[in-house]
N, C-alpha and C positions, 0 to 999 in steps of 0.2 A: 251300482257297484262300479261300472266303469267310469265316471264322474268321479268317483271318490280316489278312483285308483289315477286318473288322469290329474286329477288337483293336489293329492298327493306325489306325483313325478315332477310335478311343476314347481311346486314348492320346495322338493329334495334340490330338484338344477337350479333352483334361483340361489338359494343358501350356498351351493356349492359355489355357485358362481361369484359369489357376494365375498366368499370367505378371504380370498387373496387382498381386497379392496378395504378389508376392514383389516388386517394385518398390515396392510400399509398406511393405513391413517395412523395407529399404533405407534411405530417405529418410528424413532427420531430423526429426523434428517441430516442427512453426512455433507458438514462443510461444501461447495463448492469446490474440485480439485482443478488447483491450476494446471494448466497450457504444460505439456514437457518442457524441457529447461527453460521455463519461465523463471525468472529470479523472482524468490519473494521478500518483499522488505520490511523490514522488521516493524512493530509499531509504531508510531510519532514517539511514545514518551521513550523510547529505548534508544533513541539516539544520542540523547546525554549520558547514557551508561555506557555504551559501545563508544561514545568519545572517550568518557573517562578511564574508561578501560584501557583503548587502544594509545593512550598522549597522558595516562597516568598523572590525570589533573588534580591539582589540589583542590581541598572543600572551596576554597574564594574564588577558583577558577569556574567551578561548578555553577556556583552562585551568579557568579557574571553571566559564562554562558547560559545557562538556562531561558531567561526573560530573552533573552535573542532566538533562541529556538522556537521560545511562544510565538514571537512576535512574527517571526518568519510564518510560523504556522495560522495563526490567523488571518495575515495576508493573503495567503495561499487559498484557505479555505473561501475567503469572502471573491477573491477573485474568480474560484470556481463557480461559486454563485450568480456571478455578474454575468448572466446571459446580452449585454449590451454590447460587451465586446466577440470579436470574431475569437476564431482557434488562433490561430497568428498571433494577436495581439495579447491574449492571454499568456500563450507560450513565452512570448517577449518580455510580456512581463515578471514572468512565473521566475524564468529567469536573471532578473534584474534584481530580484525577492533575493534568492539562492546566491548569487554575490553580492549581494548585500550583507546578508548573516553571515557566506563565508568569511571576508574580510573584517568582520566584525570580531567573528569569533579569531580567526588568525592573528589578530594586533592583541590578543591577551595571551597569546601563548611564547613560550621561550622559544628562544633558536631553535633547540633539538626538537622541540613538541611540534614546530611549523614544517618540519622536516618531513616529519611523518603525517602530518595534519596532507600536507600537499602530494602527499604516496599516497594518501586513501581515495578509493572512486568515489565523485561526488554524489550524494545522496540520488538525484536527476537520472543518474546512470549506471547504478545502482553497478554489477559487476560486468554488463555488454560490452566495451571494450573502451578504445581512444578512443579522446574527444571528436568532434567533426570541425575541419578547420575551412576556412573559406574553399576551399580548392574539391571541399569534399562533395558526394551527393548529398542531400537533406534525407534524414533517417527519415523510414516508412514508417506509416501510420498504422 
C-alpha cells in the first residue's frame, strides 16, 4: 500500500510539474520586442509607398523608382552575405549602394518632390538624428 501510495505522489508531482511546460509548447510565440526607443523600419517593399505617399509620385515615377529600390536591395543583401569583406568595408559599401539609389531616384523627381525627397531621413538612419560629418565621432556599434 505504501508503494502504491508513493508512486501514486510521484506521479501526481510529475504531471503537476510537467503542466506549465506543456502550456508553453502550446502558446504561440510573441514576436521578439525591440530595444526602447529603438526605431523600427518599415519593411523593404514599403518604401515605395511611403515614397509615393510622402513626394506624391506619379504611376511613371513609380515605375521608374521601383527597379532601383530592387536593385539597391539586392546589392545590399548580397553584400551582407559576402563574408569576404570586413564590417568597414561592407559599411562603405552599403553606403555607396544608398547614393547610388538616392541620386538615382532624385534625378526623376521635380524641384518640389527633391525638396522634400532631401527633408526625409535617409533610410541608413532611419529617424536618430544629423548626419556624421568628418569632424564628428564615428557612431557606436
Amino acid at each position: 500500500m505504501k508503494t502504491s501510495f508513493k508512486l501514486l505522489t510521484l506521479l501526481s508531482l510529475t504531471a503537476l510539474a510537467a503542466a506549465p511546460l506543456l502550456r508553453a509548447e502550446q502558446a504561440s510565440p510573441a514576436p521578439p520586442a525591440a530595444p526602447a526607443g529603438a526605431h523600427q523600419r518599415p519593411p523593404r517593399g514599403d518604401r515605395l509607398k511611403m515614397l509615393a505617399e510622402k513626394l506624391s509620385l506619379t504611376e511613371a515615377q513609380k515605375t521608374q523608382i521601383k527597379p532601383i529600390l530592387e536593385k539597391a536591395a539586392q546589392e545590399g543583401m548580397a553584400l551582407r552575405d559576402d563574408a569576404a569583406l570586413s564590417k568597414e568595408d561592407k559599411r562603405d559599401r552599403m553606403m555607396a549602394i544608398r547614393k547610388t539609389s538616392h541620386d538615382q531616384i532624385r534625378a526623376l523627381l521635380t524641384p518640389d518632390q527633391q525638396k522634400t525627397f532631401e527633408a526625409m531621413p535617409p533610410p541608413e538612419r532611419g529617424h536618430r538624428g544629423p548626419p556624421h560629418g568628418d569632424d564628428a565621432p564615428p557612431p557606436k556599434a
